[in-house]
N, C-alpha and C positions, 0 to 999 in steps of 0.2 A: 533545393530551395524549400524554403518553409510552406506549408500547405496553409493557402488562406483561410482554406473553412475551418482551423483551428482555430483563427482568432488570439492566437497568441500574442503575448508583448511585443512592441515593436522593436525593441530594441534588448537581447539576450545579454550583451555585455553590462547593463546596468540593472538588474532586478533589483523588485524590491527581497528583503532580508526578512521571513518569518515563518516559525517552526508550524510544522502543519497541526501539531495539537491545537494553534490558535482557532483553526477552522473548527476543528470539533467543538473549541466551546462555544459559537460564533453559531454552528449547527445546531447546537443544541437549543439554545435559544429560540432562535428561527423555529426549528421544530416545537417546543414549546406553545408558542404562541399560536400556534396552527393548529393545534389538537391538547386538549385540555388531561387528553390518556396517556399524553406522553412523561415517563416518569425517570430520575435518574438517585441509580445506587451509586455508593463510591467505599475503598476501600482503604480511609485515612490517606487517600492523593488529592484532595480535591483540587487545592490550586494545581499543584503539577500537571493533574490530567486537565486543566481549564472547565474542570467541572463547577469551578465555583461561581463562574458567569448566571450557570442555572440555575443554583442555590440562591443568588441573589435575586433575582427572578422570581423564582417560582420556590421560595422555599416550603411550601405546604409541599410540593410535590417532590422535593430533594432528602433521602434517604442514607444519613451513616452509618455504612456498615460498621467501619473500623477494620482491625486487622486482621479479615478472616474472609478469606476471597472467594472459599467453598460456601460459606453464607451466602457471600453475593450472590452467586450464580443462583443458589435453593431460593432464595426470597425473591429473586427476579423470574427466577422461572413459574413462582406460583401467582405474582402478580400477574404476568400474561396470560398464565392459565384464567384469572378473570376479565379479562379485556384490558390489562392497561398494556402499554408500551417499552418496555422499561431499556435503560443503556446502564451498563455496568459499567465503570471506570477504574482502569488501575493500571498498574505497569505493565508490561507484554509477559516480561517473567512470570509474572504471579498470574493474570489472569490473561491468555488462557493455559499457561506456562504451571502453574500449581493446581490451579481447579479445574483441569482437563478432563477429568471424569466427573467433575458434576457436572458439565458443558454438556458432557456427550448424552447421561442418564435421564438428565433435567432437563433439558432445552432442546437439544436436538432429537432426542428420541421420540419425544413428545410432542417435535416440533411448535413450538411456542416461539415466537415473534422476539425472545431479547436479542437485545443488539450487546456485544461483548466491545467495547474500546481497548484496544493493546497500547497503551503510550508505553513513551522513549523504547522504542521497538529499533532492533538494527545494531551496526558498530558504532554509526556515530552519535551515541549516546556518549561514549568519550571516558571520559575521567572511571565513572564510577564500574567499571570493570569488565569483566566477563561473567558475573552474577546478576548483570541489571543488562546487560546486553540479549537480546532476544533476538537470535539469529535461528528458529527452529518453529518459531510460532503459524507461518502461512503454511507449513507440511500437518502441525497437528492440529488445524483449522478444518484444511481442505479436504485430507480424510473422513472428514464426516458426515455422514449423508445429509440430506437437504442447509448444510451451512453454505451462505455466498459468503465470498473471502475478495475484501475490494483494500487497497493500496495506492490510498491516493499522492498526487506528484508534488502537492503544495496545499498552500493553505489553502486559498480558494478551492481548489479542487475539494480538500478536506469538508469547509464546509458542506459544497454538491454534495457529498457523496453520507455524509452524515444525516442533510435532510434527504436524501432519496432513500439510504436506509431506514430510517425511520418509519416508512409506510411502504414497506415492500412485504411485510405480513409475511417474515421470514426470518428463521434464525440466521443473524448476521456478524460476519468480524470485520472492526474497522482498525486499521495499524496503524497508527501515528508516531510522530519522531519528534524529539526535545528540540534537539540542534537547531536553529534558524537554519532554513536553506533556500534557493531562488523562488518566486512566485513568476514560475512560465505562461501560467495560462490568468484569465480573465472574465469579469462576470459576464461576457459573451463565448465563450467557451462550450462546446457541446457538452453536456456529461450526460448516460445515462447508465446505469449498474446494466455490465454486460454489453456494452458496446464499446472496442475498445478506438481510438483515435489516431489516424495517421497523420505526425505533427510536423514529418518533412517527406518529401517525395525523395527518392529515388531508382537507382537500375541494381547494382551492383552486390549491396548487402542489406539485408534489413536489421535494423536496431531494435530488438522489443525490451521494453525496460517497465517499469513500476518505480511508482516511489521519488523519491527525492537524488536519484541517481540518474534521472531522466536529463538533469539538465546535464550532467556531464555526456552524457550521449549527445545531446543536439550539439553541445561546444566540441566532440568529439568527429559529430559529423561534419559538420562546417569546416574543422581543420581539412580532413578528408581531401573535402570538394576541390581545395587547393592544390593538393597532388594529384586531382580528376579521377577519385573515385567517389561517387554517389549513392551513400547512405541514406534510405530510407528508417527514419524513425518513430514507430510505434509506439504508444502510451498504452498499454493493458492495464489498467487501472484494476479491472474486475479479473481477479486470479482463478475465481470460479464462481458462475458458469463464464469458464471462457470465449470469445470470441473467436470460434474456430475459423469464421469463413474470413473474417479480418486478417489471420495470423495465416490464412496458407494463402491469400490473394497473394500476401507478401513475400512469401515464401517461394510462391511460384513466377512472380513476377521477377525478384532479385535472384533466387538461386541458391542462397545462402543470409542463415541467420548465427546474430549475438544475442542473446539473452543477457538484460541487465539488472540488476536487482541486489540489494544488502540484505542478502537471506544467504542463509547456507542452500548451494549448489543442489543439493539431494533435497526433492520432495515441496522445492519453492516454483517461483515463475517458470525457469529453466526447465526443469522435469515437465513443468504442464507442458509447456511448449513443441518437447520434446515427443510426448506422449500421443501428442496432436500430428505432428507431421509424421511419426512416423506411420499412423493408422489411412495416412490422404494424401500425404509430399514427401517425402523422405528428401530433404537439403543436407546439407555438411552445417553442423552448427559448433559455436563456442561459445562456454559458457563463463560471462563475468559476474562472481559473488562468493559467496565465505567459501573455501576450499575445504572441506572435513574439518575446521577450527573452531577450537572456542576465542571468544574473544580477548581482548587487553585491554590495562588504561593505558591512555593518551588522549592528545586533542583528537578531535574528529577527524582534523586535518591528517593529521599525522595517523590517521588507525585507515582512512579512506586510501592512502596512498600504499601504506604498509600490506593491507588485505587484496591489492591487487585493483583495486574501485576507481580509478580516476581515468580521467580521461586520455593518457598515456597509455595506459593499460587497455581501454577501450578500442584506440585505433589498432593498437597492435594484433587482438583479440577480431576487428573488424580485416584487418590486412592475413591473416593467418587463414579466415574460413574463405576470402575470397580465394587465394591461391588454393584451397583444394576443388574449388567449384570443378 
């Protein structure tokens, strides 16, 4: 059953419909308004990345880069280097996807406070291909030394996780997604970066997922319960610093996990996961997310299903680690 202190929506068959970059721009604002240091670059996406919420806002503080994502990164790293705030905006390809090494020289070496935004991150970015699909970005984040790397489930959560990055006086990556997808959770909702949230109780398998694939895990769980097995479901939101004592309580409590997540399999949620239990729990896990691929067009629908990501895929991925328990 759903864990009350999640506070999530009452009713999972009927969500509301909206893509989590709505939150980031929704956070930026918020954030704005709250700190006069907080600044945002963009890299000719503004509406796409809903950057333009803050421009309209704050445009003294809204900076156009244009088409040069290695600028972004250099002009926002030296703005932090003098106290301001700054969030970069741009597609997950491009940044942190093209300017991976000004991230790493500039910002994280230096550790300096930017916040990098990845929009239309994932497969279901849809149509426009395996060049705009960003299925490699949480691996070339999360190797980095002091980067947190957070993946939130929805818009709401998005915005959470935009203003708490905001003033975590850390270099940060936040992943957002085009696609409208469910809004699970609610403005009573826990969040806080690095504490991840267990969104249904159970015995049998535990479900750890990120991202806007969360909801096909609870709808995957629920099916479950019907054939009486008892999927516990986890929200890891923050990919690092992990919530280790969250992820082996459940680990040790069910015996068996699924890893869920719209990343390539290698070096995303799964691998942390993995990395973790095998150093504290060692379980039998399965892992659901891009299989060594690049991506494709298609609808979202159609690329979620095809890559293995649905919740058909999920149960069977849940029924497969329970029988090796």
């Amino acid at each position: 059953m759903l864990n009350p202190e999640a506070k999530l929506i009452s009713d999972l068959s009927k969500p509301e419909m909206l893509p989590t970059r709505d939150g980031y721009g929704k956070g930026l604002v918020q954030a704005g308004e709250k700190d006069d240091r907080v600044v945002v670059l963009c890299a000719d996406l503004t509406e796409s990345t809903r950057s333009l919420e803050f421009k309209e806002k704050f445009p003294e503080r809204f900076i156009e880069i244009g088409v040069a994502e290695q600028n972004l990164a250099l002009v926002a790293s030296g703005m932090a280097n003098y106290g301001k705030i700054p969030f970069i905006s741009s597609y997950a390809t491009f940044s942190p996807g093209r300017n991976n090494e000004q991230i790493r020289t500039n910002i994280s070496i230096n550790n300096v406070p930017v916040k990098i935004a990845g929009a239309h991150a994932g497969i279901s970015v849809g149509p426009d291909g395996a060049t705009h699909q960003a299925l490699e970005d949480i691996a070339l984040m999360r190797v980095q030394p002091r980067m947190v790397v957070v993946v939130p489930c929805d818009a709401v959560e998005a915005q959470k996780a935009t203003l708490a990055g905001a003033f975590n006086d850390k270099p940060t990556y936040l992943r957002f997604g085009r696609e409208k997808s469910p809004v699970i959770t609610t403005d009573q909702t826990p969040f806080e970066i690095g504490k991840a949230i267990v969104l249904r109780d159970g015995k049998d398998c535990a479900i750890i997922g990120c991202g806007m694939l969360l909801y096909n895990a609870l709808i995957a769980a629920e099916e479950l319960s019907k054939e009486g097995l008892e999927c516990m479901v986890v929200n890891s939101h923050t990919i690092k610093p992990l919530d280790e004592k969250t992820i082996i309580d459940a680990a040790q409590k069910c015996g068996a996990v699924v890893s869920v997540e719209e990343h390539q399999i290698n070096g995303g949620l799964g691998s942390v996961v993995a990395e973790s239990l095998s150093r504290n729990h060692p379980v039998p896990q399965e892992f659901i997310g891009i299989q060594d691929r690049f991506g494709e067009s298609g609808t979202a629908a159609e690329l979620i299903e095809a890559f293995g990501l649905s919740v058909t895929h999920i149960k069977e991925a849940a029924k497969k680690v329970i029988s090796r328990k």
